[in-house]
C-alpha positions in Angstrom: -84.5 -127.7 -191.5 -85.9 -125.5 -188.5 -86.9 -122.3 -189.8 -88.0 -119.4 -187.6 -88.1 -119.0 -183.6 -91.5 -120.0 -182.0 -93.4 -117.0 -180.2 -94.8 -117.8 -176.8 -96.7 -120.9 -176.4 -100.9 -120.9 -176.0 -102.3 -123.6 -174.5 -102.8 -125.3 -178.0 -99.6 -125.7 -179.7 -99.4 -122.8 -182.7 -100.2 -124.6 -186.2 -102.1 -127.3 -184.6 -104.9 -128.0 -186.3 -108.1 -130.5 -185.4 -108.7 -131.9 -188.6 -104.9 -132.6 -189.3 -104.2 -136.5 -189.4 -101.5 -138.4 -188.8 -102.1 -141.2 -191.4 -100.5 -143.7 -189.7 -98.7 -144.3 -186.5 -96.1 -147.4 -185.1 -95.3 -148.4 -181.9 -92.0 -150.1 -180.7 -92.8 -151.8 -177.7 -91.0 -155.0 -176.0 -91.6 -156.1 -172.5 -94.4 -153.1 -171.4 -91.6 -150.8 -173.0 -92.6 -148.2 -175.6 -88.7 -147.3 -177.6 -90.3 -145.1 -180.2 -93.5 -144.1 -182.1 -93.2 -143.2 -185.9 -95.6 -141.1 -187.3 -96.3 -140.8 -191.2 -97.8 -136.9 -191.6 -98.0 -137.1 -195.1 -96.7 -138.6 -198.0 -93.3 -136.5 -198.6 -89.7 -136.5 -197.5 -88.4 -135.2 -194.0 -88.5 -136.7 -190.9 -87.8 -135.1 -187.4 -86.9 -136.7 -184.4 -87.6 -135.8 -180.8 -86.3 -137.0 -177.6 -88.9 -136.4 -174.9 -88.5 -137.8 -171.3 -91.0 -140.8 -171.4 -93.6 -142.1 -172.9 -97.0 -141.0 -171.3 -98.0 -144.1 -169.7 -101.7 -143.4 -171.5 -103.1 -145.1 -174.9 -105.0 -142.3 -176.8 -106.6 -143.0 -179.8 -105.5 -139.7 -180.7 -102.3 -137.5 -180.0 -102.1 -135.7 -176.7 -100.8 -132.1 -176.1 -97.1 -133.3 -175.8 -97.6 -135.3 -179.3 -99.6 -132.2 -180.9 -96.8 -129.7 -180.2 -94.1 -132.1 -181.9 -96.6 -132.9 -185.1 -97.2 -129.1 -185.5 -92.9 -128.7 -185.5 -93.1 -131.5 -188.0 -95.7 -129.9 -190.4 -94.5 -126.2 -189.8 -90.8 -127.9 -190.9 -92.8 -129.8 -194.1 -91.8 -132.9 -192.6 -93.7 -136.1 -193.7 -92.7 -137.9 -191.1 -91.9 -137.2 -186.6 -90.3 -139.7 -184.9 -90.4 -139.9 -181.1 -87.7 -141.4 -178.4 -87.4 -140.8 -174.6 -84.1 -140.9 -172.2 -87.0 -143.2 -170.0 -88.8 -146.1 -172.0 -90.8 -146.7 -169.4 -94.7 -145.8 -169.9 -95.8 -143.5 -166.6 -98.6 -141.0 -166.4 -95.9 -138.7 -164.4 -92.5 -138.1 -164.4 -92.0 -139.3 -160.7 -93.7 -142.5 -161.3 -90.6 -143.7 -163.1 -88.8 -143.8 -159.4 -90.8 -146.8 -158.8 -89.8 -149.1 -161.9 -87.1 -151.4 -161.8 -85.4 -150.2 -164.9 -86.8 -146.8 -166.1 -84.9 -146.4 -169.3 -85.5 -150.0 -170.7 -82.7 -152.6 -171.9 -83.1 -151.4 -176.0 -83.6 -147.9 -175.4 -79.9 -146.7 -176.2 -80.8 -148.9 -179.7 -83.8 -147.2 -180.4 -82.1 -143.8 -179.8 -79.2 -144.4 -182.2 -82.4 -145.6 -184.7 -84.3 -142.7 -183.9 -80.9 -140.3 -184.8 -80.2 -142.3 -187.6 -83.4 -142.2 -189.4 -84.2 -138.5 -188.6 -83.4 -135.4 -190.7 -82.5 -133.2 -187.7 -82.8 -134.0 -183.6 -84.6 -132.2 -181.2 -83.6 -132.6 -177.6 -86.6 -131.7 -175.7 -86.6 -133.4 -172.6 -87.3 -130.6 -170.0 -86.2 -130.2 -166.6 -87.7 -133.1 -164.7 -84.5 -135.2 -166.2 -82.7 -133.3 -163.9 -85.0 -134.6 -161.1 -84.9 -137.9 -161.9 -81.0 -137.9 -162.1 -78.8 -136.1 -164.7 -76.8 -139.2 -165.3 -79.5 -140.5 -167.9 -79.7 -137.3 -170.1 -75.7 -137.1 -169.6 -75.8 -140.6 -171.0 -78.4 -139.7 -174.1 -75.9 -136.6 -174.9 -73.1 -138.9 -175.1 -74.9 -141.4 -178.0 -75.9 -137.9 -179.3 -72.2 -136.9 -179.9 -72.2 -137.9 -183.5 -75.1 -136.7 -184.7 -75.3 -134.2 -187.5 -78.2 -132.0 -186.7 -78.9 -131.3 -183.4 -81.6 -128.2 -181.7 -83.1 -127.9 -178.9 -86.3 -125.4 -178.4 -84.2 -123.7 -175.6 -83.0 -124.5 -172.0 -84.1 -124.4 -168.6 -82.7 -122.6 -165.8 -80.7 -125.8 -165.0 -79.9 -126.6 -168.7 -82.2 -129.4 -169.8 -83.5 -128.7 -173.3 -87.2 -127.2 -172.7 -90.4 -129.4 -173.6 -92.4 -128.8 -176.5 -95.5 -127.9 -173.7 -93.1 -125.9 -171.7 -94.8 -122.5 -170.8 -91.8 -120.2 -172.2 -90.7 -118.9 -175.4 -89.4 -121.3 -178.0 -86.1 -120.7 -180.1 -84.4 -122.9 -182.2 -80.9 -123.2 -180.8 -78.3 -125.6 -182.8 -76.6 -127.4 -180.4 -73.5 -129.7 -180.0 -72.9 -132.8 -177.5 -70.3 -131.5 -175.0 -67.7 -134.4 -173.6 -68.9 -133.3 -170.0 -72.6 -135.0 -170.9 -74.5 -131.4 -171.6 -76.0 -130.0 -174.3 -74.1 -126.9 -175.7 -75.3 -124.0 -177.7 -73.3 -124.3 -181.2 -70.5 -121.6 -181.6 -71.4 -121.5 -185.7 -73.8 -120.0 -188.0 -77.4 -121.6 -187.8 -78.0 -123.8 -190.7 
């Protein structure tokens, strides 16, 4: 489970180290669509999931900032295993590059969400604020399949409400957080876990 709040964020994502491997890494992709990217960390019990916005449109031999700021949550939680999602399946470089696709969020993504809840430990919604930009009606959508899951956080909010990214340039805090029936994340009324 999530443990302490994160300080301010450096430009390399704190317990991120070079030499740290990911031993092995899956890709679910149909159609140009990427629905989710398992990562094995090590060979122990826990797995976190993260909902980010999209995938980033770039093949990398090796994990990019985004990726090495959710692997460093996974080790720092002694998690063997991270599993990603996005509200948008589609692969783009940037966030407003998914205006141009015909269907940005991909006809098995809501599947591969539910998946992605149902084979993690504990969800982190970390989508940021460009959701917003691209239409709230997705992540409203995304907190609605969220409504039964058990373990929901988010690293904080935006000014608008969107759960922060793990490279957002702000402080991280673990927040526990609930699926609202209005489609927004909500900051848990009980005592953190």
């Amino acid at each position: 489970m999530p443990g302490e709040p994160f300080g301010r964020r450096s430009r390399k994502p704190a317990g991120c180290m070079e030499d740290a491997t990911v031993t092995r890494r899956m890709e679910h992709r149909a159609n140009g669509y990427c629905y989710r990217a398992d990562y094995v960390l090590a060979d122990k019990p826990g797995c976190v999931g993260f909902i980010l916005l999209n995938p980033a449109g770039v093949r990398r031999s090796a994990p990019g900032r985004t990726m090495q700021s959710c692997l460093a949550i996974a080790r720092r939680h002694d998690c063997g295993r991270a599993i990603v999602g996005n509200l948008f399946a589609w692969p783009a470089r940037r966030p407003k590059d998914l205006r141009g696709a015909d269907d940005p969020v991909g006809p098995g993504n809501d599947r591969a969400l539910a998946g992605l809840v149902r084979d993690s430990d504990f969800v982190v919604c970390a989508w940021g604020g460009s959701a917003r930009r691209l239409g709230a009606t997705r992540a409203a959508q995304v907190v609605g399949l969220l409504r039964d899951a058990p373990c929901l956080y988010a690293l904080g909010f935006t000014g608008r409400g969107q759960p922060i990214h793990p490279v957002a340039r702000m402080p991280h805090r673990w927040l526990k957080v609930t699926a609202g029936e209005d489609g927004l994340l909500l900051p848990h009324e009980g005592p953190r876990p």
